[in-house]
C-alpha positions as CSV (number, residue, x, y, z in Angstrom):
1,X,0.0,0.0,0.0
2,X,1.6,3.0,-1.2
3,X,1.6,5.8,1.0
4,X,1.9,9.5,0.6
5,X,5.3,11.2,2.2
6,X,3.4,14.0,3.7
7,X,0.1,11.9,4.8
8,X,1.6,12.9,8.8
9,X,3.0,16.5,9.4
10,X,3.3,15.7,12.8
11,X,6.6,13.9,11.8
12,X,8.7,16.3,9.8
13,X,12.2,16.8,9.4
14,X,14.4,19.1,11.4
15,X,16.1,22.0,9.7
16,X,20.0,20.0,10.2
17,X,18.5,16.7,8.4
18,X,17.3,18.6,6.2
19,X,20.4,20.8,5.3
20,X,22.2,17.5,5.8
21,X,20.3,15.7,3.6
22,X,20.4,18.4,0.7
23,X,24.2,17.9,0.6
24,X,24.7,14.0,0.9
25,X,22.2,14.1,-2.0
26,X,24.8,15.7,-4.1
27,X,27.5,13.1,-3.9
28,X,27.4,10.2,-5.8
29,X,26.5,7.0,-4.3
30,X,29.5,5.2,-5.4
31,X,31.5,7.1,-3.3
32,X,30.6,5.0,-0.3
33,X,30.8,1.8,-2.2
34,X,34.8,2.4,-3.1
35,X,34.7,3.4,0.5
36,X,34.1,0.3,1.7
37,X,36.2,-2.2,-0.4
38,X,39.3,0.5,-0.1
39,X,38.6,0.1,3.7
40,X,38.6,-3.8,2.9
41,X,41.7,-3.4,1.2
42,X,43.6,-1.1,3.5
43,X,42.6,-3.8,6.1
44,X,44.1,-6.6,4.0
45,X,47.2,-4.7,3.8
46,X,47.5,-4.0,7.7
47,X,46.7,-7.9,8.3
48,X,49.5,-9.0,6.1
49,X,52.1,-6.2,8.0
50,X,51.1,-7.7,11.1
51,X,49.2,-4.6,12.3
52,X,46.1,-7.1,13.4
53,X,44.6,-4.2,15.9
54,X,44.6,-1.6,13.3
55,X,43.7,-4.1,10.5
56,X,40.4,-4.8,12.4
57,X,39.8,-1.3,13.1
58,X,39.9,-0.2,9.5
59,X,38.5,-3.4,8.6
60,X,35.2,-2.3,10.6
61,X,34.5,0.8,8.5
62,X,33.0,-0.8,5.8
63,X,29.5,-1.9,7.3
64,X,29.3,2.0,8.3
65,X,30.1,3.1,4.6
66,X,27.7,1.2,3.2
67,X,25.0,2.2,5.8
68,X,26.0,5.5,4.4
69,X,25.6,4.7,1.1
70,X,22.3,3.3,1.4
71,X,20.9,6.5,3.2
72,X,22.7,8.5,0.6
73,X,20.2,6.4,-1.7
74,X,17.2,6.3,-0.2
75,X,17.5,10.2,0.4
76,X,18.5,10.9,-3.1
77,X,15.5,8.4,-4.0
78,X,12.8,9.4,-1.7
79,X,13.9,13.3,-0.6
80,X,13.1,14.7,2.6
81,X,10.1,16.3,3.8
């Protein structure tokens, strides 16, 4: 059931998600895709220098990234109020 994005003004956007939305909207979505497999590969690297602590920290970013990406999706798909 399809449902209209303003059917509630009781739940609107704030004025920072909305500036903050307006300017994720203008990057491109791929950004956070590279993102994530550079933060894969960064990882890789640390792992193989024996860095193991730092190779799982940087190893960790990429669930965030592609969080990111996803909002930066939806947002560019859907808008904001």
């Amino acid at each position: 059931m399809a449902t209209n994005k303003n059917s509630n003004p009781e739940h609107t956007e704030g004025p920072v998600a909305t500036a903050i939305e307006e300017q994720t909207a203008k990057l491109p979505s791929d950004i956070f895709l590279w993102s994530a497999l550079g933060s894969m590969a960064v990882s890789l690297v640390l792992q193989y220098q024996g860095s193991k602590n730092r190779s799982l920290f940087v190893g960790q970013w990429a669930a965030p990234f592609l969080l990111l990406g996803i909002y930066n999706k939806l947002v560019k798909l859907e808008g904001h109020d």
